[in-house]
ROTI-303391 format. One line per field, with one value per residue (C-alpha): residue number from 1; x, z negated, y; residue in three letters. Coordinates in steps of 0.05 Angstrom, whole numbers, padded with zeros to 5 digits, always signed. Each point is the difference from the previous one (the first is absolute). Last residue first. Layout:
<recs>
num	[NUM,...]
x	[X,...]
z	[Z,...]
y	[Y,...]
residu	[ALA,...]
</recs>
This chain:
<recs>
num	[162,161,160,159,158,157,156,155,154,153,152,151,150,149,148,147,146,145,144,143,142,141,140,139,138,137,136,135,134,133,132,131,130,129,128,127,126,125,124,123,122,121,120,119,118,117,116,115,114,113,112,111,110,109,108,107,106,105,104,103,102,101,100,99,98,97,96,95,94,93,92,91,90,89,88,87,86,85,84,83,82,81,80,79,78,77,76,75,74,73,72,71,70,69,68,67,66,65,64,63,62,61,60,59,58,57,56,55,54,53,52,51,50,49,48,47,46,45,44,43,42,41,40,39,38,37,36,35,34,33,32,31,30,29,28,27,26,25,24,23,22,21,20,19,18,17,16,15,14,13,12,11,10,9,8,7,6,5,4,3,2,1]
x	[-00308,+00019,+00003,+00079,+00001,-00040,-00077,-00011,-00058,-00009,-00064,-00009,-00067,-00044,+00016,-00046,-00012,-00048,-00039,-00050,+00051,+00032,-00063,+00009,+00076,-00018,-00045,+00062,+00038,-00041,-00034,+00020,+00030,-00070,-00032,+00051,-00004,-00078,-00038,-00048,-00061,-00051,-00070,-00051,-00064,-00070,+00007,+00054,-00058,-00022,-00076,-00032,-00027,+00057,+00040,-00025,-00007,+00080,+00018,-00047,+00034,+00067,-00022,-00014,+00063,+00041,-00043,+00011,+00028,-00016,+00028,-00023,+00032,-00016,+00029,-00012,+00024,+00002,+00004,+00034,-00033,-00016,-00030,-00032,-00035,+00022,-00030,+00033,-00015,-00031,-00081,-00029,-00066,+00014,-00015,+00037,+00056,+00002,-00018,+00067,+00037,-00025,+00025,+00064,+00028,+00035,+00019,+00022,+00042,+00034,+00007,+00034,+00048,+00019,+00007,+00048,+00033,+00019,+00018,+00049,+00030,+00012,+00026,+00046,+00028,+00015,+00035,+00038,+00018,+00018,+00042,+00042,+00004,+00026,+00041,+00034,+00012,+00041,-00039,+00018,-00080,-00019,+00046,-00027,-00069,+00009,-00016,-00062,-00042,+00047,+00024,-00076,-00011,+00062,+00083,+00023,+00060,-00014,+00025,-00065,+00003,-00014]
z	[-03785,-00075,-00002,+00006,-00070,-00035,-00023,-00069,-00026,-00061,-00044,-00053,-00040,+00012,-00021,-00040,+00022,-00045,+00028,-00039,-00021,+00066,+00030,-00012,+00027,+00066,+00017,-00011,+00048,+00065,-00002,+00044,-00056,-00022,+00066,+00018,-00081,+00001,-00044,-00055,-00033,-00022,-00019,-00035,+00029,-00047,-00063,+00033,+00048,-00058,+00016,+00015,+00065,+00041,-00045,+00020,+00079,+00005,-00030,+00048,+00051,-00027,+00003,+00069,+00018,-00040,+00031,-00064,+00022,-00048,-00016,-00028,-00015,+00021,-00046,-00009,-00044,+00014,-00060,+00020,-00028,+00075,+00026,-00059,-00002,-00017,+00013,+00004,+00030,+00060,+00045,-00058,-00016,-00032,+00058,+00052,-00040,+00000,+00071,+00013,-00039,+00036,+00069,-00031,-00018,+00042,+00044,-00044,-00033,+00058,+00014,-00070,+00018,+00067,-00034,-00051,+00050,+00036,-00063,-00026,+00072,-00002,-00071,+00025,+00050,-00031,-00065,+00058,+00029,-00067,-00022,+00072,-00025,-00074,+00029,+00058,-00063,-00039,-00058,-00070,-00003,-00001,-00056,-00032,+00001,-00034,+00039,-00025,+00061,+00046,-00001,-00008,+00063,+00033,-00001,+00074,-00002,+00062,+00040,+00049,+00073,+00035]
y	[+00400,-00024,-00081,+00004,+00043,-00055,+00041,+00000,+00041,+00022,+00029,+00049,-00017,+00070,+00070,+00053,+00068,+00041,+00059,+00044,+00050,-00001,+00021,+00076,-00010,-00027,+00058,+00051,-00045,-00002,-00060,-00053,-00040,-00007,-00022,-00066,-00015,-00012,+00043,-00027,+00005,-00057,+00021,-00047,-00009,-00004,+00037,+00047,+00025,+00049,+00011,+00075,-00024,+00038,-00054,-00059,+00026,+00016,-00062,-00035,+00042,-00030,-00071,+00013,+00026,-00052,-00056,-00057,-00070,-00048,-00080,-00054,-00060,-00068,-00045,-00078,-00040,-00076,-00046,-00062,-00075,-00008,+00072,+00031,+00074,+00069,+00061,+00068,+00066,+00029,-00007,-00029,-00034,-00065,-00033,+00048,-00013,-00079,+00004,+00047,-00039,-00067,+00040,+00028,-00071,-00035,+00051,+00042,-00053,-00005,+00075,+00010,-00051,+00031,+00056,-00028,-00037,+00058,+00043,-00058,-00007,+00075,-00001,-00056,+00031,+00077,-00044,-00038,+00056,+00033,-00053,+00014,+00078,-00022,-00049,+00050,+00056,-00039,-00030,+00036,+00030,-00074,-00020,+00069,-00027,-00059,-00061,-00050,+00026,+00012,-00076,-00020,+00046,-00035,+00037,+00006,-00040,-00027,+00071,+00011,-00007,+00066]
residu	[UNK,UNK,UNK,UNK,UNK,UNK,UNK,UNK,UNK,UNK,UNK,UNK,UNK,UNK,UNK,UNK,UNK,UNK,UNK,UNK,UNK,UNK,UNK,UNK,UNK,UNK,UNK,UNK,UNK,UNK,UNK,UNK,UNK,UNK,UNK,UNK,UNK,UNK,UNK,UNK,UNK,UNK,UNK,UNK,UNK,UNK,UNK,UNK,UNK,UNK,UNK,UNK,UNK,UNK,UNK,UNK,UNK,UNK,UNK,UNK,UNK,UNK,UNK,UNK,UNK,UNK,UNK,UNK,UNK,UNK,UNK,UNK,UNK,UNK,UNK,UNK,UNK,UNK,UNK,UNK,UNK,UNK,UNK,UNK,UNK,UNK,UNK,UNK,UNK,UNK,UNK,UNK,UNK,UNK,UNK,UNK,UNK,UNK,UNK,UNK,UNK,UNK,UNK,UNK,UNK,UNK,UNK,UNK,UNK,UNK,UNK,UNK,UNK,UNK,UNK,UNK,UNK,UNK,UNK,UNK,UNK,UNK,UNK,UNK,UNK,UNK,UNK,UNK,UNK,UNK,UNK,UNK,UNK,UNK,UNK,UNK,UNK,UNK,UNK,UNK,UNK,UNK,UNK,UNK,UNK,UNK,UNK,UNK,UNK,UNK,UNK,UNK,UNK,UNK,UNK,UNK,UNK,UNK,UNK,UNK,UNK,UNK]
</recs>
């Protein structure tokens, strides 16, 4: 689909109140949405691709620079050109729920309260809670709070719908 040319720019956008953008006909808002959908994807490519260049560049001194001062994670910094580079490798743990719950299991047998060492997180998923039969449902709706997300829109042009 070509695009009309009066397709307001980013700066345009930008500077534009948001009921003269709410007053577009339908057809502008969905073509400035394209191009809103394009350029975020061109701004995510680049930004990986970005990311990965730098990488490149300089994950091998960071790595030395870590493994000097001891560290397997975290943050050093050192000088490339008059540029501070900071570096950040975070860290990140994956617990075994099973096996963190027989440790659980042997802290306490032992006389020890386990909630000095793991914390507990509850929850039900949705799919399993509206399969409970009704009386069920209503002894967790005390403990249950729904909240919504951001609402979000779609514009599709009516001869782009299969």
């Amino acid at each position: 689909m070509a695009y009309p040319e009066n397709i307001p720019s980013v700066d345009d956008m930008l500077n534009m109140p948001v009921t003269e953008l709410a007053l577009m006909p339908p057809s502008l808002l969905a073509a400035v949405q394209a191009e809103i959908d394009t350029a975020a994807a061109r701004m995510k490519s680049v930004t990986e691709r970005f990311a990965l260049a730098l990488e490149v560049r300089y994950a091998d001194r960071a790595a030395e620079l870590r493994h000097d001062a001891g560290k397997d994670t975290g943050t050093i910094r050192f000088a490339d050109g008059g540029v501070t580079v900071i570096a950040d490798l975070a860290k990140r743990i994956d617990w075994d729920q099973a096996k963190l719950a027989q440790i659980a299991e042997n802290i306490a047998s032992a006389g020890e309260d386990p909630s000095e060492f793991i914390d507990t997180t509850l929850k039900v998923s949705e799919r399993k809670y509206t399969a409970l039969p009704e009386a069920w449902r209503k002894g967790f709706e005390p403990a249950r709070t729904v909240r919504t997300g951001k609402p979000k829109f779609r514009l599709v042009l009516n001869e782009e719908v299969r």
